[in-house]
N, C-alpha and C positions, 0 to 999 in steps of 0.2 A: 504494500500500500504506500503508493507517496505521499505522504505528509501533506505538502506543498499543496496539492490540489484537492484538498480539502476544504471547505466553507471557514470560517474563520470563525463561527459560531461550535461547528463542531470541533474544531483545533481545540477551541476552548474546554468543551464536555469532556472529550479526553484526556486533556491537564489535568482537568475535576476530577474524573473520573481514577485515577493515578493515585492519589492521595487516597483513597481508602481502599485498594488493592493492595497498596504497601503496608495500610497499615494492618490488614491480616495478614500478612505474609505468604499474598498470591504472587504466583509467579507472571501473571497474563490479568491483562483487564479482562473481566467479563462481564458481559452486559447486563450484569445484574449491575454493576460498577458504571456503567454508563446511565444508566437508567436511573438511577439514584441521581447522578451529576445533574444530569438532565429533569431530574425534578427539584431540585434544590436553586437551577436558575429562574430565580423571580423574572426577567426578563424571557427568558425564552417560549412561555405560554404552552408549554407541555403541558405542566399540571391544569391548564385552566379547559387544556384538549380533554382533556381526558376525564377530568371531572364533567365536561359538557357532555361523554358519549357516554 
């Protein structure tokens, strides 16, 4: 996967994302680790998707 040509929103999630993979002592983001990122940004309107569906 190139980094680079990624959304800058998602560059983001995955930085997020990062931070509590290490801190269980995963060896690989998994998208439970994204997912969590990804609801934690007040800005990115995930949580506000999915609470609508």
């Amino acid at each position: 996967m190139r980094f680079e040509k990624l959304t800058t929103k998602f560059q983001q999630a995955l930085g997020d994302a990062q931070s509590p993979a290490l801190a269980h002592d995963n060896a690989y983001i998994e998208p439970s680790h994204l997912l969590l990122a990804m609801l934690d940004d007040s800005e990115g309107g995930v949580g506000s998707l999915l609470a609508r569906a």
